[in-house]
SERO-4910 file (N, C-alpha, C, O; in steps of 0.05 Angstrom, whole numbers):
BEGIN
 pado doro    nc1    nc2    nc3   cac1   cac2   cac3    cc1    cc2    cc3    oc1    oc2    oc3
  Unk    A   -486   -130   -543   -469   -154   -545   -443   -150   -530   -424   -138   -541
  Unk    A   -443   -161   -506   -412   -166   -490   -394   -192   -498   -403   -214   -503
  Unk    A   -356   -183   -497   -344   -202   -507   -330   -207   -475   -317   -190   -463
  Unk    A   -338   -244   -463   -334   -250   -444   -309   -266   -449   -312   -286   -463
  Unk    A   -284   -260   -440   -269   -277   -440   -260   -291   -412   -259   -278   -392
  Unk    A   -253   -330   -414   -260   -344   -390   -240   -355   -394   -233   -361   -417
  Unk    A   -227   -360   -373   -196   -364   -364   -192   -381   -344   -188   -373   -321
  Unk    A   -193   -415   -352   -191   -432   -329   -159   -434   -322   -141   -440   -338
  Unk    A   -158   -427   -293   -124   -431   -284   -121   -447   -264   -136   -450   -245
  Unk    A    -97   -460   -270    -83   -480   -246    -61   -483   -248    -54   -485   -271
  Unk    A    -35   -483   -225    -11   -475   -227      5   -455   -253     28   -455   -263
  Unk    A    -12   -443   -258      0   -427   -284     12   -406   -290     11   -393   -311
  Unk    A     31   -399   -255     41   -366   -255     73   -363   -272     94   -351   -271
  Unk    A     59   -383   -286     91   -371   -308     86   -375   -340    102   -374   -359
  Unk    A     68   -377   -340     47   -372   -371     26   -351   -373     19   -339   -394
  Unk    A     19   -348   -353    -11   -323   -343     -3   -296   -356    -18   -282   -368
  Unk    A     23   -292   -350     22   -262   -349     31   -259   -380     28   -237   -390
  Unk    A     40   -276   -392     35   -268   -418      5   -264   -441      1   -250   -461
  Unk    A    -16   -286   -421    -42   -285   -431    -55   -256   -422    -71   -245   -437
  Unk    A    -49   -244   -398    -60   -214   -390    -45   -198   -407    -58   -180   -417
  Unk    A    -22   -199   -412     -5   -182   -430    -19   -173   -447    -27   -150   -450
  Unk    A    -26   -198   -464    -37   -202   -495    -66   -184   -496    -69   -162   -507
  Unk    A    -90   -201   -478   -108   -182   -474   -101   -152   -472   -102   -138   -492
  Unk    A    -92   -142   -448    -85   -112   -445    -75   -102   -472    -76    -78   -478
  Unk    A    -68   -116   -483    -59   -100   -518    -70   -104   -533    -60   -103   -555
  Unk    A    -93   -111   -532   -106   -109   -551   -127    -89   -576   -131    -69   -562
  Unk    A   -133    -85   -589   -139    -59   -601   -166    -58   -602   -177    -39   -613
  Unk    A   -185    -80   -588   -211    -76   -584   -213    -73   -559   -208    -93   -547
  Unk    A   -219    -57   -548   -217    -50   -520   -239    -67   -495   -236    -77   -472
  Unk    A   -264    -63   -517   -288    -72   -487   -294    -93   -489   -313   -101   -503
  Unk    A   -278   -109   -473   -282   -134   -462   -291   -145   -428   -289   -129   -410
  Unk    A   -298   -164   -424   -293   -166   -392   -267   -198   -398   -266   -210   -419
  Unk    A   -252   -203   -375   -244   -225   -375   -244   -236   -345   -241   -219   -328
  Unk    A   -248   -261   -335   -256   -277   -318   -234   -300   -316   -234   -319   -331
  Unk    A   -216   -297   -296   -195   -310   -288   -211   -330   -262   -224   -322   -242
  Unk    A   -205   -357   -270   -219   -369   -253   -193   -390   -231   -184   -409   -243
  Unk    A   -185   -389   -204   -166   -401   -204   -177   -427   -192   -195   -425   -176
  Unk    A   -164   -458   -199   -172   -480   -184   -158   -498   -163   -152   -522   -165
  Unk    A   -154   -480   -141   -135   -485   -116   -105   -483   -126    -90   -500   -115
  Unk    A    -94   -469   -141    -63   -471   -145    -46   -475   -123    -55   -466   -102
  Unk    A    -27   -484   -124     -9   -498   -107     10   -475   -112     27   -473    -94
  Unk    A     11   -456   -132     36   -440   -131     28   -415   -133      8   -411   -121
  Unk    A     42   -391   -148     42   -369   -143     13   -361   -158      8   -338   -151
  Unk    A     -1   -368   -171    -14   -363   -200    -39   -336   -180    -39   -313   -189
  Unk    A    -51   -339   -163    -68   -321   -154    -53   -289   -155    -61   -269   -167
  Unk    A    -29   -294   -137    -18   -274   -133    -14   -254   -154    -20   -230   -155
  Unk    A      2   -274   -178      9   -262   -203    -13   -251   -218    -15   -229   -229
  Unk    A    -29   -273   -218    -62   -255   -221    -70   -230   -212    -86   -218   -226
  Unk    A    -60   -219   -189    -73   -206   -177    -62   -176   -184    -72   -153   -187
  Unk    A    -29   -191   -185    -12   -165   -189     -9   -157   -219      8   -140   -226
  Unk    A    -29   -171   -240    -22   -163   -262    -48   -145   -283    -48   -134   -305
  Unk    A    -70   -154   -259    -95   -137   -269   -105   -111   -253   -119    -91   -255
  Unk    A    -89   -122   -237    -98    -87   -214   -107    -64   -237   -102    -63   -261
  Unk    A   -122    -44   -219   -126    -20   -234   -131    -26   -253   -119    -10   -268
  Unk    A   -146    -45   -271   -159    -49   -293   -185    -62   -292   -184    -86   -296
  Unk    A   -211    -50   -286   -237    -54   -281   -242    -85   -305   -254   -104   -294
  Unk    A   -233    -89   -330   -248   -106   -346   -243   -134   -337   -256   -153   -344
  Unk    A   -216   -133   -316   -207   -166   -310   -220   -169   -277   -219   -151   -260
  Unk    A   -232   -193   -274   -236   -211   -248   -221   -226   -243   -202   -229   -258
  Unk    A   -223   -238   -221   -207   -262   -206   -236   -279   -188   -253   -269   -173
  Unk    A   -232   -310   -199   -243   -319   -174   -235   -328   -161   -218   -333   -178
  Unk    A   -225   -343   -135   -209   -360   -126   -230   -381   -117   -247   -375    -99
  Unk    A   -230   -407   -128   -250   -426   -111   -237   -442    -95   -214   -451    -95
  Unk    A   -259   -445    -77   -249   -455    -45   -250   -490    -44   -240   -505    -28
  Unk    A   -269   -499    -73   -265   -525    -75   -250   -544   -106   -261   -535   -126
  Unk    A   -236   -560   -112   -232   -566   -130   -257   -568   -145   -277   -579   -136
  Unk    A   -256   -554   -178   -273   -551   -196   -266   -568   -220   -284   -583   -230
  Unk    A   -243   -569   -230   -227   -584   -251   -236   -557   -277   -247   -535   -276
  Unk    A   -228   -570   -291   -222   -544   -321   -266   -536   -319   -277   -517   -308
  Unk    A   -276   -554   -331   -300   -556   -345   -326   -538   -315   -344   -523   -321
  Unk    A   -322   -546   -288   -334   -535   -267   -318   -508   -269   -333   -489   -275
  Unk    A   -294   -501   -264   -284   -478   -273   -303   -453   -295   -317   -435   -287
  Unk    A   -298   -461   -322   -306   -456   -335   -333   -448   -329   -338   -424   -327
  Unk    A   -353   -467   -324   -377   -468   -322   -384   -453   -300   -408   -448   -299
  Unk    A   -368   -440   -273   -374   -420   -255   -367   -392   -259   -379   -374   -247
  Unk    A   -351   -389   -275   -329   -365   -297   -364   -352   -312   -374   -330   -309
  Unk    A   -369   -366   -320   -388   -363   -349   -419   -354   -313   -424   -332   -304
  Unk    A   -426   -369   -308   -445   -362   -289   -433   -333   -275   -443   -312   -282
  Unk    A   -420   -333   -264   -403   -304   -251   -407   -276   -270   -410   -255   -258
  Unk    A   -408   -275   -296   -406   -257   -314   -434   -251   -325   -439   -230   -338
  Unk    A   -460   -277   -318   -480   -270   -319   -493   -261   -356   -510   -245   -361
  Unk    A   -483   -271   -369   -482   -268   -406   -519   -265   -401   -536   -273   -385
  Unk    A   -518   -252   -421   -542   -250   -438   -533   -269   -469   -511   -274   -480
  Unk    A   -565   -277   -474   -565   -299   -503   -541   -294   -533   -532   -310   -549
  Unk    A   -538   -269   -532   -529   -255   -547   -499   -251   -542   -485   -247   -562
  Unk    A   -486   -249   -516   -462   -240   -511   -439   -268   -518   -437   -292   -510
  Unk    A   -426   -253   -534   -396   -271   -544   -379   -284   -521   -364   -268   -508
  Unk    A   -380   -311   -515   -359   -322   -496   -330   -327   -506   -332   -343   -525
  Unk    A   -307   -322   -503   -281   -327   -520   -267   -353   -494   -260   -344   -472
  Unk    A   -265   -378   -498   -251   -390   -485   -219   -388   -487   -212   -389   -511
  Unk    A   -204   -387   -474   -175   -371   -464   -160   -390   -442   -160   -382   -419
  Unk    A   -143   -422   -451   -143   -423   -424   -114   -411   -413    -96   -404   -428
  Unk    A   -115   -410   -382    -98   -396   -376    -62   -405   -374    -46   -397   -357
  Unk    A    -57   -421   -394    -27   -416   -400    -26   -414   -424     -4   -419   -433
  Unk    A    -47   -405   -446    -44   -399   -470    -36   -366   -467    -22   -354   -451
  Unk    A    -51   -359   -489    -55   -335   -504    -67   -323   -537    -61   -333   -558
  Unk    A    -78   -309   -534    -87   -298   -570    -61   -293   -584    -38   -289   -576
  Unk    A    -73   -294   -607    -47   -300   -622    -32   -273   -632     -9   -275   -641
  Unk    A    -48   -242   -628    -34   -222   -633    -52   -194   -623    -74   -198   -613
  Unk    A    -41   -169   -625    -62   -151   -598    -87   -144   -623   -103   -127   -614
  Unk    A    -95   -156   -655   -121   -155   -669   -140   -177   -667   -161   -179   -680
  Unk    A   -128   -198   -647   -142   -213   -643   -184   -210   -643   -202   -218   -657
  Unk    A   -181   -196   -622   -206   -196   -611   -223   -167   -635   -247   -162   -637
  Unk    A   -212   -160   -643   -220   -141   -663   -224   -153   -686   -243   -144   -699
  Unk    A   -209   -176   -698   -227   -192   -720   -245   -204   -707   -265   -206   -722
  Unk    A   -249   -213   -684   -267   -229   -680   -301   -212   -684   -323   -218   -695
  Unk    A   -292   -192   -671   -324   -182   -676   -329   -173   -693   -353   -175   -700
  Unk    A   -309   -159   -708   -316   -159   -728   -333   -185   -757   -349   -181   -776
  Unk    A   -321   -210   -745   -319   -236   -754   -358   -241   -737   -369   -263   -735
  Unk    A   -363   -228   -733   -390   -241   -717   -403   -216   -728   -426   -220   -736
  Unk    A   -394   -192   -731   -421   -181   -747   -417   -173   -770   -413   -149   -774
  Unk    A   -416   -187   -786   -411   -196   -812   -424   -223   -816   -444   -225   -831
  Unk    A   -414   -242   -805   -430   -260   -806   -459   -269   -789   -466   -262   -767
  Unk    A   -473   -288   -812   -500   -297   -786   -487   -331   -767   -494   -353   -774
  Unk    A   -471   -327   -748   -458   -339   -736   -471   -350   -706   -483   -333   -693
  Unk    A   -470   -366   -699   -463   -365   -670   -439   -382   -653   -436   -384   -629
  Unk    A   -425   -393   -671   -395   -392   -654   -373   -400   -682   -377   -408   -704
  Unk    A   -353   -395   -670   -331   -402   -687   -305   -425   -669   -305   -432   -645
  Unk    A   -289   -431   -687   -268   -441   -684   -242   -439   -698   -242   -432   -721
  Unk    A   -215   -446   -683   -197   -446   -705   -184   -411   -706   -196   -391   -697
  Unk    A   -161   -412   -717   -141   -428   -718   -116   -431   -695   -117   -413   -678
  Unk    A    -97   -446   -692    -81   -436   -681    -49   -445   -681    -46   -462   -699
  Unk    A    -24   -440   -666      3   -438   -675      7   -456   -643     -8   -460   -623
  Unk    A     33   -462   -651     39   -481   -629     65   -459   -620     65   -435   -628
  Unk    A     82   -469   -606    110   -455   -590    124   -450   -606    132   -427   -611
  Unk    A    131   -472   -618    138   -474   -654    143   -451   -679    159   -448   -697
  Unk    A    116   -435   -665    106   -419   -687     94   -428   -707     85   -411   -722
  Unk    A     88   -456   -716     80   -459   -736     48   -473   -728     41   -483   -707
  Unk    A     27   -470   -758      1   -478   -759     -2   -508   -751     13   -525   -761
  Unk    A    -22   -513   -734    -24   -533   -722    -53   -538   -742    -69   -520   -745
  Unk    A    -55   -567   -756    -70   -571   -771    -91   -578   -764   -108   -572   -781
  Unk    A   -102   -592   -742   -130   -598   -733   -148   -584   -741   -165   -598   -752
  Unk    A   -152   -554   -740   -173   -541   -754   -175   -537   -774   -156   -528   -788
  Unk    A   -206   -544   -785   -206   -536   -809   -248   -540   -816   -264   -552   -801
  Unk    A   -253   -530   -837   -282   -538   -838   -293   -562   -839   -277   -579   -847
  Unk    A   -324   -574   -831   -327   -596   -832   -335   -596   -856   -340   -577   -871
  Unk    A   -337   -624   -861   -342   -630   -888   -380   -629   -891   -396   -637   -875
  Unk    A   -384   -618   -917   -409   -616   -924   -432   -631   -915   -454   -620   -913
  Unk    A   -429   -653   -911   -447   -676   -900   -454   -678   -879   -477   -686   -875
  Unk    A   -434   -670   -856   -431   -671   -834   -458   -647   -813   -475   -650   -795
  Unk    A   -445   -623   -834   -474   -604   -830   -497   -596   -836   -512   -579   -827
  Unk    A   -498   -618   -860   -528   -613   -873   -540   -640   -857   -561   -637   -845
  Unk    A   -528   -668   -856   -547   -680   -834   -535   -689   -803   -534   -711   -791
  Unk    A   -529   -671   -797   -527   -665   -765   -493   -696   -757   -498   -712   -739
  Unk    A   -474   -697   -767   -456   -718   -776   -429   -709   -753   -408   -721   -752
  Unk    A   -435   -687   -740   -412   -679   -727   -388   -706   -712   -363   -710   -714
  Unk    A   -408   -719   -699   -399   -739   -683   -387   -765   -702   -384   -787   -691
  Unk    A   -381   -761   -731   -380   -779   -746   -352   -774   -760   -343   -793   -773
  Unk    A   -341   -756   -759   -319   -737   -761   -301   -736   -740   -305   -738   -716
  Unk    A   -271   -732   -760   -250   -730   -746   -253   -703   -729   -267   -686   -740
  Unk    A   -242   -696   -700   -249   -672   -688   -224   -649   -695   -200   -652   -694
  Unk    A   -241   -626   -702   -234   -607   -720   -237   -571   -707   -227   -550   -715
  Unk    A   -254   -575   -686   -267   -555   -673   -241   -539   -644   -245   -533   -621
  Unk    A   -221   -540   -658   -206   -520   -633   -200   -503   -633   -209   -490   -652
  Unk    A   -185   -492   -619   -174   -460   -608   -174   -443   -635   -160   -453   -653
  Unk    A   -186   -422   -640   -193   -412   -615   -222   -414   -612   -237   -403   -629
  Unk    A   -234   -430   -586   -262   -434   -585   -280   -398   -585   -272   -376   -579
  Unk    A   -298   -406   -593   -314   -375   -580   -346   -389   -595   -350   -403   -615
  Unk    A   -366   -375   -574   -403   -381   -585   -414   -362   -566   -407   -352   -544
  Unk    A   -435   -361   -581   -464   -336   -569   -474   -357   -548   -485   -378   -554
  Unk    A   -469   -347   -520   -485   -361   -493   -501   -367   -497   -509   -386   -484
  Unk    A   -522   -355   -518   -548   -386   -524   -543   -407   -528   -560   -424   -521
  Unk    A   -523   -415   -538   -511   -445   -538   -516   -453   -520   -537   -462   -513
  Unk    A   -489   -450   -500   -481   -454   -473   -509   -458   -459   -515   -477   -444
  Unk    A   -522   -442   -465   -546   -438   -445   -563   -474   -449   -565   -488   -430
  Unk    A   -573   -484   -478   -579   -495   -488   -569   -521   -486   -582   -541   -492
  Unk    A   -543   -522   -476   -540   -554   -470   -552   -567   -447   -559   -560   -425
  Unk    A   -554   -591   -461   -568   -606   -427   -541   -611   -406   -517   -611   -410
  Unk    A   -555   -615   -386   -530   -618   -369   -519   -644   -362   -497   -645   -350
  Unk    A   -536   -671   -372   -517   -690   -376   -501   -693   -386   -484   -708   -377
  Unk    A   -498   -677   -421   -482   -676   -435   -451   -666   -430   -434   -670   -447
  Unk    A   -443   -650   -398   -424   -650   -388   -409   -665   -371   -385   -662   -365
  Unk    A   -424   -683   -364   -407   -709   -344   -417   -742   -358   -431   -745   -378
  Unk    A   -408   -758   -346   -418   -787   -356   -431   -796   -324   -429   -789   -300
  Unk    A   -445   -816   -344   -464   -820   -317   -452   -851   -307   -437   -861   -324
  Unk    A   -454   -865   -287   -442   -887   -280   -448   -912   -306   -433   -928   -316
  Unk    A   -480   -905   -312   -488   -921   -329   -479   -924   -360   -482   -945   -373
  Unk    A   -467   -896   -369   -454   -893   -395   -431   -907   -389   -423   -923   -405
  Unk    A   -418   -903   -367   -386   -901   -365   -387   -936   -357   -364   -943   -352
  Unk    A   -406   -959   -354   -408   -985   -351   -410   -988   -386   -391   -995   -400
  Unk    A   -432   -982   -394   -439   -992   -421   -416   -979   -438   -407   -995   -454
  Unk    A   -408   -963   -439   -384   -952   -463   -359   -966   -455   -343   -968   -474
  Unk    A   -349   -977   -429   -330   -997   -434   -338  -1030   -442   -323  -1046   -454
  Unk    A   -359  -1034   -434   -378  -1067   -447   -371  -1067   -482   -358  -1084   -495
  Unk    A   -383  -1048   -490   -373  -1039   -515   -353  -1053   -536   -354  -1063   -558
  Unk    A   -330  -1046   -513   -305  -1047   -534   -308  -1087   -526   -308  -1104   -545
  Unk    A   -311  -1092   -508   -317  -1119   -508   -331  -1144   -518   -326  -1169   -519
  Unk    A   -357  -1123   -527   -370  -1135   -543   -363  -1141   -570   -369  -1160   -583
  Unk    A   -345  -1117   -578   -333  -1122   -612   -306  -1130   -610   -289  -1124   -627
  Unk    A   -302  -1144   -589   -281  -1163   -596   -248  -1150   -580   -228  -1165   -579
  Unk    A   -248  -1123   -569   -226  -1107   -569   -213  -1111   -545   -204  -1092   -532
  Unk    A   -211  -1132   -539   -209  -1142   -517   -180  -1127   -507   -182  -1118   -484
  Unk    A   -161  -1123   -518   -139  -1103   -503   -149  -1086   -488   -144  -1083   -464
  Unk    A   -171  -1069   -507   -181  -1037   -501   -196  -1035   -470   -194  -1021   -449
  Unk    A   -212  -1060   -483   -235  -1063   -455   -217  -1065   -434   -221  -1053   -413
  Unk    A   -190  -1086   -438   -176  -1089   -411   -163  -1065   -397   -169  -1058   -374
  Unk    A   -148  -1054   -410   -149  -1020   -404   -165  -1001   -391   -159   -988   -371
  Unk    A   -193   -999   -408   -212   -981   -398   -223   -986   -369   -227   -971   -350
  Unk    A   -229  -1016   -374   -233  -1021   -349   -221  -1027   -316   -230  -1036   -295
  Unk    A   -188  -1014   -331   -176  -1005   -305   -174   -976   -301   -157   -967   -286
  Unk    A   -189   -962   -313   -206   -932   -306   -222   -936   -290   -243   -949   -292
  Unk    A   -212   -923   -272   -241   -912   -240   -257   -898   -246   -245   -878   -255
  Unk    A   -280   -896   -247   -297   -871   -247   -300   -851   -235   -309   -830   -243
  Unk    A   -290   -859   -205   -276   -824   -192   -260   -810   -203   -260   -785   -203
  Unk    A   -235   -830   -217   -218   -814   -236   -227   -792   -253   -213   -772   -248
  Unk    A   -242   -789   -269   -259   -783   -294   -272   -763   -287   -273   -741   -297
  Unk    A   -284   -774   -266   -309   -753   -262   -317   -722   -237   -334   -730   -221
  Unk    A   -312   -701   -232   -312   -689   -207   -334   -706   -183   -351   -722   -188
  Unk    A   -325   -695   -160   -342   -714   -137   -367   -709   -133   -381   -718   -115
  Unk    A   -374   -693   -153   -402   -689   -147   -417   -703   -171   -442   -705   -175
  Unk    A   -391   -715   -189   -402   -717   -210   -425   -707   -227   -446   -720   -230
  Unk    A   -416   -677   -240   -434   -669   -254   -417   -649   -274   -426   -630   -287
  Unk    A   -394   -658   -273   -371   -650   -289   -345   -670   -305   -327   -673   -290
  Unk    A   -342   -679   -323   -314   -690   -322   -295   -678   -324   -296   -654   -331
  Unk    A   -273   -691   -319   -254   -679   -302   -238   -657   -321   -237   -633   -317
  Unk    A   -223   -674   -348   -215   -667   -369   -230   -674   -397   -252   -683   -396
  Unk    A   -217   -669   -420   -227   -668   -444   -248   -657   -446   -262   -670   -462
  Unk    A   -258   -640   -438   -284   -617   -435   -296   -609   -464   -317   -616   -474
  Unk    A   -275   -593   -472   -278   -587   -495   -308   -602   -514   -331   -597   -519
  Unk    A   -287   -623   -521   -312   -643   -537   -348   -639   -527   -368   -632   -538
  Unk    A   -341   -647   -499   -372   -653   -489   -386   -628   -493   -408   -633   -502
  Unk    A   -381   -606   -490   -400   -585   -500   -393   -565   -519   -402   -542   -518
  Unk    A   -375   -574   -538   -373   -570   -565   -379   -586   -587   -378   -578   -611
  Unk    A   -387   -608   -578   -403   -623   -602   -436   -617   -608   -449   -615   -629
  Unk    A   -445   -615   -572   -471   -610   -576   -479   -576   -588   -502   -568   -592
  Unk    A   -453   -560   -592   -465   -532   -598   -454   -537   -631   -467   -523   -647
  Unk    A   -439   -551   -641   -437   -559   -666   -467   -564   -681   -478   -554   -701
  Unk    A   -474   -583   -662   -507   -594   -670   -526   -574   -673   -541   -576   -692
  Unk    A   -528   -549   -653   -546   -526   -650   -542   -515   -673   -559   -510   -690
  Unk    A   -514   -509   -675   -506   -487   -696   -514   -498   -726   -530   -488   -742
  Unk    A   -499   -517   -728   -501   -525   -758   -489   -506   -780   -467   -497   -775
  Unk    A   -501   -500   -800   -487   -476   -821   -482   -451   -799   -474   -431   -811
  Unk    A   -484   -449   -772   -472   -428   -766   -453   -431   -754   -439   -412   -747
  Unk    A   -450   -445   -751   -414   -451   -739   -392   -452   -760   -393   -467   -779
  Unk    A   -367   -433   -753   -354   -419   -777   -324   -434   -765   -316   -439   -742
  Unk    A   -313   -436   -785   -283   -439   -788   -270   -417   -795   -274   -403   -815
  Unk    A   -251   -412   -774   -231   -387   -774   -205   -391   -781   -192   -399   -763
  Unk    A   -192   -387   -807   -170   -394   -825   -142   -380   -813   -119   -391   -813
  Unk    A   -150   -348   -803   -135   -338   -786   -121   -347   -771   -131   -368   -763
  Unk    A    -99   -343   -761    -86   -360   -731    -90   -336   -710    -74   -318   -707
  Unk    A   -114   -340   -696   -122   -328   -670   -118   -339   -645   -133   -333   -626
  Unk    A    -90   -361   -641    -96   -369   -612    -67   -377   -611    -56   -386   -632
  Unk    A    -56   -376   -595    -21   -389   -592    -17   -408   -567    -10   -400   -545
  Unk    A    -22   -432   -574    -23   -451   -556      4   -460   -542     25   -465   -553
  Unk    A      0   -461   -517     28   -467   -500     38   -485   -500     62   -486   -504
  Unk    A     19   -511   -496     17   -539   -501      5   -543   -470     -4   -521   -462
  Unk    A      3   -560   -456    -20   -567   -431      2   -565   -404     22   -579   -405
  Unk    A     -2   -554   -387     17   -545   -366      6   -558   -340     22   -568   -323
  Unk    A    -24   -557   -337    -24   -569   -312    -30   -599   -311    -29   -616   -329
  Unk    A    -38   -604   -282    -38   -638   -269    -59   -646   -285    -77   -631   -277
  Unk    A    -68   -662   -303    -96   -683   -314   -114   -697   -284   -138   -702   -281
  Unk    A    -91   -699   -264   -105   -709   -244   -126   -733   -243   -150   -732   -235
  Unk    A   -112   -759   -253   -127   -769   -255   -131   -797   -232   -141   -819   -235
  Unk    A   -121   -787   -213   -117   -809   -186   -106   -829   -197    -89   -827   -215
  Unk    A   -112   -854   -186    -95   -883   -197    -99   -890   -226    -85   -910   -232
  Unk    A   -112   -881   -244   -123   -892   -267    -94   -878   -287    -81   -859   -281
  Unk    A    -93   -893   -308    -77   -877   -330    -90   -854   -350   -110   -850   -363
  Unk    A    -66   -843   -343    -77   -811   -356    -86   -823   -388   -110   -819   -394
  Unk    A    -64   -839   -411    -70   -839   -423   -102   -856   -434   -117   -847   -452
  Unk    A   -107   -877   -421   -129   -890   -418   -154   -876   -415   -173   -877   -430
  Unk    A   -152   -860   -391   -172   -838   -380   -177   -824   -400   -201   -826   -404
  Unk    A   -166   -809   -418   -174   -790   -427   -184   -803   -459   -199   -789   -473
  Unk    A   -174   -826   -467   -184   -852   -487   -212   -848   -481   -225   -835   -497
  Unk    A   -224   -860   -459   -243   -862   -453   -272   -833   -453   -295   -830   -461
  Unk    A   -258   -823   -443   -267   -797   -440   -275   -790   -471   -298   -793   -480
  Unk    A   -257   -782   -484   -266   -770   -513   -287   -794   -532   -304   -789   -549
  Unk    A   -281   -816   -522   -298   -841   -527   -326   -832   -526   -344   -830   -542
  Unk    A   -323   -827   -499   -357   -819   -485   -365   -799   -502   -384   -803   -517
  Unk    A   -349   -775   -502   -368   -751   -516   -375   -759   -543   -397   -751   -551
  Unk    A   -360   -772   -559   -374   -777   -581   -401   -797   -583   -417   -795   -602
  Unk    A   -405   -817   -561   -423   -831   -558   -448   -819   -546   -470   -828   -550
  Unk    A   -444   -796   -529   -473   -779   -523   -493   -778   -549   -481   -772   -570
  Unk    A   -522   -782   -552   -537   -771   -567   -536   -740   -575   -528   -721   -561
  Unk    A   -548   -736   -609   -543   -711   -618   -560   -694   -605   -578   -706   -593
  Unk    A   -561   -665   -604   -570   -646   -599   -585   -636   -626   -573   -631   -647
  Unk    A   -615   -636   -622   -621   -610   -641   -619   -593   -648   -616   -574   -632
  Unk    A   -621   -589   -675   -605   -557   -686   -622   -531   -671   -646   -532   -669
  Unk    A   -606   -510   -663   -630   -487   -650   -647   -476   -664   -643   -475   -688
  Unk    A   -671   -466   -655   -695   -467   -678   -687   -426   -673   -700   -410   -687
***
């Protein structure tokens, strides 16, 4: 069992080197980590470069085309090559773990338990507990209810690449045809503000150009469907394992509004069909 940690970056050479810091101190040693950069406009490669030297467990990728967070991610995780079994820790790159035992409860936290991913907890700049996480409610996991629920599943993300492996791949982008019918939607029940809004969302906005990624709010889209896999094995972590920076780079969302866009977006992931639980 390898612990992969995946590190999407964009303009972030003044948050980074506190996230390599943190790793390098940590008291569980064998890790790999996978710095992925997505065309930075500023120093962030460099700083990358000069802050893992001479340390075999950290990579760098630099991609030659815009990926956005979720294509990032998803080439980070291909690059490291996981087996079913190996622990992914998502890390993005202007955060950090929350202390150098981080990664040492964690595995510990996985063999102990019959798990395949966890979530939770984490601290803002603040210092203080940021409440979003917490367990789902009983119902939710005995009949598959994730999508029915307030969202509860963040930092610090981590699951066994059989998940990952296991999602379909629509479940990462919206298709023209969702992204027509999920704004008709709000129209049909009357929401006529909303609809007017959504429907000044572009769909290039939203989506990478190859569309087979969206752009932002990632998270959701392939954390709901490993919620579904997991079921009773998806664990809430009470700990504060993650120290969130708050969001540093561009949303990039061309002419459309950021706030709208990303309305829409989390809209969608909850409207994808459920995933069966893994057998």
């Amino acid at each position: 069992m390898r612990l992969i940690i995946i590190s999407a970056v964009y303009n972030m050479s003044q948050q980074i080197v506190e996230n390599i810091e943190m790793l390098k101190s940590q008291t569980y040693f064998y890790f790999e980590a996978y710095f992925g950069d997505d065309l930075s406009t500023d120093d962030s490669v460099n700083v990358i470069k000069h802050n893992i030297k001479d340390d075999a467990r950290f990579k760098l990728l630099e991609h030659d085309s815009k990926k956005f967070s979720l294509g990032n991610i998803y080439s980070l995780i291909e690059l490291a090559q996981p087996k079913d079994e190996d622990i992914i820790v998502l890390l993005d790159g202007d955060d950090c773990l929350a202390d150098e035992n981080t990664l040492s409860y964690l595995t510990d936290f996985y063999s102990n338990n019959d798990c395949l991913m966890t979530f939770g907890s984490f601290r803002g700049i603040n210092f203080s507990r940021d409440n979003i996480c917490s367990d789902y409610p009983w119902w939710s996991v005995k009949f598959n209810l994730f999508r029915y629920c307030n969202w509860r599943a963040s930092h610090l993300k981590t699951f066994k690449y059989v998940l990952w492996r296991n999602i379909e791949p629509s479940y990462l982008t919206i298709s023209r045809k969702e992204y027509s019918r999920n704004i008709r939607g709000f129209l049909v029940r009357g929401r006529i503000r909303t609809w007017l809004k959504m429907k000044s969302v572009k769909y290039e906005d939203i989506v990478t150009e190859d569309e087979v990624f969206v752009r932002r709010c990632d998270d959701k889209f392939f954390t709901l469907p490993m919620l579904e896999m997991s079921r009773e094995k998806a664990f809430y972590i009470h700990r504060i394992m993650y120290k969130y920076n708050g969001c540093t780079s561009d949303p990039n969302f061309g002419d459309s509004s950021k706030k709208w866009s990303q309305r829409l977006l989390r809209y969608s992931a909850f409207r994808k069909p459920k995933h069966r639980p893994l057998l």
